[in-house]
Steps between C-alpha positions, in 0.01 A plus 500: 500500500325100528880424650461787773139418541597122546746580728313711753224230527805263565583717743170542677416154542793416678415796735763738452608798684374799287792687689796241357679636188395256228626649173427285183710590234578199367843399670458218774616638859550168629581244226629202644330251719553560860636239757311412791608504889389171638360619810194609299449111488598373829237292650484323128875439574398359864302238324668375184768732342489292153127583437576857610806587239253266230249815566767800485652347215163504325456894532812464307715645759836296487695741794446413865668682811494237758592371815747225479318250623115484475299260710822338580643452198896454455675795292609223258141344480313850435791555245401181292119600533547864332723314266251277373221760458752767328469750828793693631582664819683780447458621881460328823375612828708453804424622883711764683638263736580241198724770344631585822624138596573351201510697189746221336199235562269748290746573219508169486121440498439825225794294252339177576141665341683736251445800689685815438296684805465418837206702648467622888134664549463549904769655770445386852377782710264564761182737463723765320774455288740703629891683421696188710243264287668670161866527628462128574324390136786706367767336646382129439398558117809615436691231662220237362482651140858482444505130622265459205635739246831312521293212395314662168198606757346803561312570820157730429337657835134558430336797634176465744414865565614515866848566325396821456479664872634883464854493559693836461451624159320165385445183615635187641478347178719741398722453792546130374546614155810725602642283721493180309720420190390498186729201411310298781163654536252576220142543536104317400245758465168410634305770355219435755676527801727792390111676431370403818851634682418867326739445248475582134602194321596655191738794730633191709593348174675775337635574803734172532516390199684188383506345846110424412538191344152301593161614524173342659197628288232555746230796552322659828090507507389868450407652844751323704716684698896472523723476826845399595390159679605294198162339557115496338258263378555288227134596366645778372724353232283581193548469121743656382368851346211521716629601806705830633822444303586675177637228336609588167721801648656188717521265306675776195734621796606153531598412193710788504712424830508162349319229671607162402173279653170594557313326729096453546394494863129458628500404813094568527250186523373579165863442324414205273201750362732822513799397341378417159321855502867678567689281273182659271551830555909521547443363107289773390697819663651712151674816557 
């Protein structure tokens, strides 16, 4: 009873949803220490980028998904920076047009860091996203992704919400799904996004699988409402368990499909306060 009791308060000062499913029966939902997307940190990185992995090393994160070259920086010299503070990148980001051009050049990059994931999270489109936006993304990550699968790569496109504009029986994202192969295309789940598109995370999960292989670990401020822009303020990141999401169910549904990096993103003002509050609470979720 003192352990539930304990708990609960736990809970309640960190705010949480009363509506997430927080079971606590003793067997940790989320046991490992999650990685962190460096975007969260990116005007630290404009300024110095040593200082800035010194202070995401000391919330004892040692996982990073990064662009290949902050505030300048050479692949080679970010490399040797992440190698003296014991941080990995197991994922870059790379834009569209990078992947389309030259997806050799970001193999190359991704080996040059370590990376086994090379992450695309925005498809050029006008004011909707459209079915000739989706053929096209089709047809370039499957020509880009098996440029980099043939060189120990895989490319991840990360969902935004406007992926998910009805389209016959589904959605677009599902028209990219079906018409991409699995061998070149896999998928990051941004549970925040996929929410605010009217997706259920945990269905959308479940629903491909495998071809999830990141996540960005991110939650929607209660009262805001989706759409398909891909677009809304980034006030309402929020801790993690006090916002919209259920995150347990995800985060369970997850390990099942088998995500291989987790990824903390806060892309609020508030992040340096926020993220030691949902590194917190993804430590005290039991099932």
């Amino acid at each position: 009873m003192k352990r539930i009791i304990c708990s609960l308060s736990f809970a309640a000062l960190l705010g949480m949803s009363a509506t997430n499913t927080f079971a606590q029966k003793g067997t940790p939902i989320f046991p490992q220490v999650p990685g962190m997307e460096a975007y969260t940190y990116r005007e630290s990185f404009k300024k110095d980028v040593a200082a800035t992995l010194d202070s995401i090393k000391a919330l004892g994160i040692t996982e990073l998904e990064s662009g290949p070259n902050p505030n300048g920086l050479t692949p080679e010299a970010f490399r040797k920076m992440l190698d003296e503070r014991g941080l990995t990148v197991p994922a870059i980001g790379a834009g569209y047009d990078d992947i389309v051009k030259d997806p050799a050049e970001v193999a190359r990059k991704a080996k040059v860091l370590g990376a086994k994931y090379v992450m695309v999270a925005w498809i050029p489109h006008k004011k909707e996203f459209t079915l000739d936006d989706a053929k096209k993304a089709a047809a370039d990550f499957n020509r880009a992704g098996k440029v980099l699968q043939e060189q120990g790569v895989t490319l991840c496109y990360h969902n935004h919400g406007y992926e998910f504009q009805p389209y016959q029986n589904g959605t677009l994202f599902d028209y990219l799904a079906e018409n991409t192969d699995p061998k070149y295309l896999s998928f990051e789940m941004d549970m925040l996004w996929a929410y605010h598109g009217g997706q259920d995370p945990v269905k959308l999960l479940n629903k491909y699988g495998s071809r999830w292989k990141l996540m960005h670990l991110k939650d929607l401020r209660k009262g805001v409402k989706g759409d398909l822009t891909g677009n809304t303020s980034t006030e309402n990141d929020v801790i993690l368990g006090t916002g919209q999401l259920d995150v347990p169910a995800i985060l369970l549904a997850a390990k099942k499909v088998g995500i291989k990096h987790y990824f903390i993103e806060d892309e609020s003002p508030r992040w340096s306060k926020q993220v030691p509050k949902t590194m917190a609470y993804l430590k005290s979720l039991k099932e």
